[in-house]
N, C-alpha and C positions, 0 to 999 in steps of 0.2 A: 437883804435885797435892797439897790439901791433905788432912788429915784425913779429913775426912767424903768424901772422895773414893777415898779407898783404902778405907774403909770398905765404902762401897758395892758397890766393887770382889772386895773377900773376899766378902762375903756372896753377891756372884752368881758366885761362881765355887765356894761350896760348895753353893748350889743348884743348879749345874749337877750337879756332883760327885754330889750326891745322888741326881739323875735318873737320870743316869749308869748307877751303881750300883743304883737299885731295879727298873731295867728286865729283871734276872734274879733277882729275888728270889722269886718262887714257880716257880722251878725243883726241884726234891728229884730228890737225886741215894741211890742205895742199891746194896748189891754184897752179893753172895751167893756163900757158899761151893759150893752144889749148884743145883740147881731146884728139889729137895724142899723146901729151907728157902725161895726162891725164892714156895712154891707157899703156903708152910705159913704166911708173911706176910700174903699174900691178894694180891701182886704181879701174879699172871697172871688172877688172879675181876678186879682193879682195872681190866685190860685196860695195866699200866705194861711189863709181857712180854708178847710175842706169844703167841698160844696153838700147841702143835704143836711146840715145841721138841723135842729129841732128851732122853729123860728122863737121858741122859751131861753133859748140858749142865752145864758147872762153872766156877770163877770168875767168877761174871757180876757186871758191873756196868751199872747200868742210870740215866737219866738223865731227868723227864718234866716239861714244862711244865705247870702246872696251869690257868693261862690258856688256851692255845695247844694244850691238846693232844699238842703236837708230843713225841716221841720220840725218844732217843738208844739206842743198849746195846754193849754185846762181850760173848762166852762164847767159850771153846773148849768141844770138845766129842772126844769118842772115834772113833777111825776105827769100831768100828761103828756108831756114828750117823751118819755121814755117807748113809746113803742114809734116814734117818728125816729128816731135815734136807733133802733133796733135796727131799721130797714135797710138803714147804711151800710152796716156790719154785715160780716159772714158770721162763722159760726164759734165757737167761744176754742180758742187754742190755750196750749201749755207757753208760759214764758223762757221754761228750762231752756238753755244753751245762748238766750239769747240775750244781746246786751243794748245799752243806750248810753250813747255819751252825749249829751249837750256841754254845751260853752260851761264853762264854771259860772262864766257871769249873769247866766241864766237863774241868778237867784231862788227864782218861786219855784224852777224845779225840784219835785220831792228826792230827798236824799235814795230813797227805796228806790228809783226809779232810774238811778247813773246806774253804770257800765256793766257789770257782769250781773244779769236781773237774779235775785233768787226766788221762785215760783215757788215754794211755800211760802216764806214770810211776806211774802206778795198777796196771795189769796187767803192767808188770815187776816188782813186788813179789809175783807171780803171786794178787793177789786176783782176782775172778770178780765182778760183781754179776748182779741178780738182781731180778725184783720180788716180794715177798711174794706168792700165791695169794691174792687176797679179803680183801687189805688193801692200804692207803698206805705201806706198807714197803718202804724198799731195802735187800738185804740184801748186802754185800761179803762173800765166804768166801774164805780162805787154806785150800782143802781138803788142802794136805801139811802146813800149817801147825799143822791143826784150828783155827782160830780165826776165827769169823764177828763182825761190826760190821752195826748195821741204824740207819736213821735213818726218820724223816717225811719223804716224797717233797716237794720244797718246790716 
């Protein structure tokens, strides 16, 4: 191959590169010590948190597509909130058939929790899901854990 052939060759291989890579770039990702500071960002007015969290809700971090919509988070939260947390939720579903893909760059996403879900090894880690009340949310709770994961129902 000469010259201008490898040439060519880099160049489309760092345009692919680039496509690549821009296809998660209006993602924003942010994490919050409480929900107070959470609230006090404009994170939950944004509609980037769900409204109705348990006001215990802490370490959150949170993940949103601004194309798409689409929604990522985790919080723990206080064993008293767990029945504030309850209210939000329907009633406890199967994960079988369904799947989650966030950004890869969603780092603190759990590995368990990308693309094709498997609903046993799922609920031996004794998560729960859940579909949000009056929204496109699914919410995974570790309730001995405290520790809730919700994503965009895909």
């Amino acid at each position: 191959m000469g010259r201008r052939g490898a040439r060519s060759w880099l160049v489309a291989g760092l345009w692919i590169l680039a496509v690549a890579g821009c296809r998660d770039i209006n993602v924003v990702t942010e994490q919050y010590a409480t929900l107070q500071e959470a609230e006090a960002s404009g994170a939950v007015e944004r509609g980037w948190l769900p409204r109705g969290l348990p006001p215990g809700a802490h370490e959150i971090r949170e993940a949103h597509d601004l194309d798409s919509n689409r929604r990522w988070g985790l919080f723990s939260f206080s064993q008293r909130d767990g029945d504030t947390l309850r209210t939000i939720l329907g009633s406890e579903i199967s994960l079988a058939g369904h799947s989650c893909s966030p950004p890869r760059r969603i780092e603190w996403w759990p590995v368990l929790l990308r693309e094709q879900l498997d609903s046993e090894k799922i609920a031996a880690t004794g998560l729960k899901a859940y579909p949000m009340r009056e929204s496109d949310l699914i919410f995974a709770v570790n309730w001995n854990q405290r520790r809730a994961y919700y994503w965009t129902r895909e």
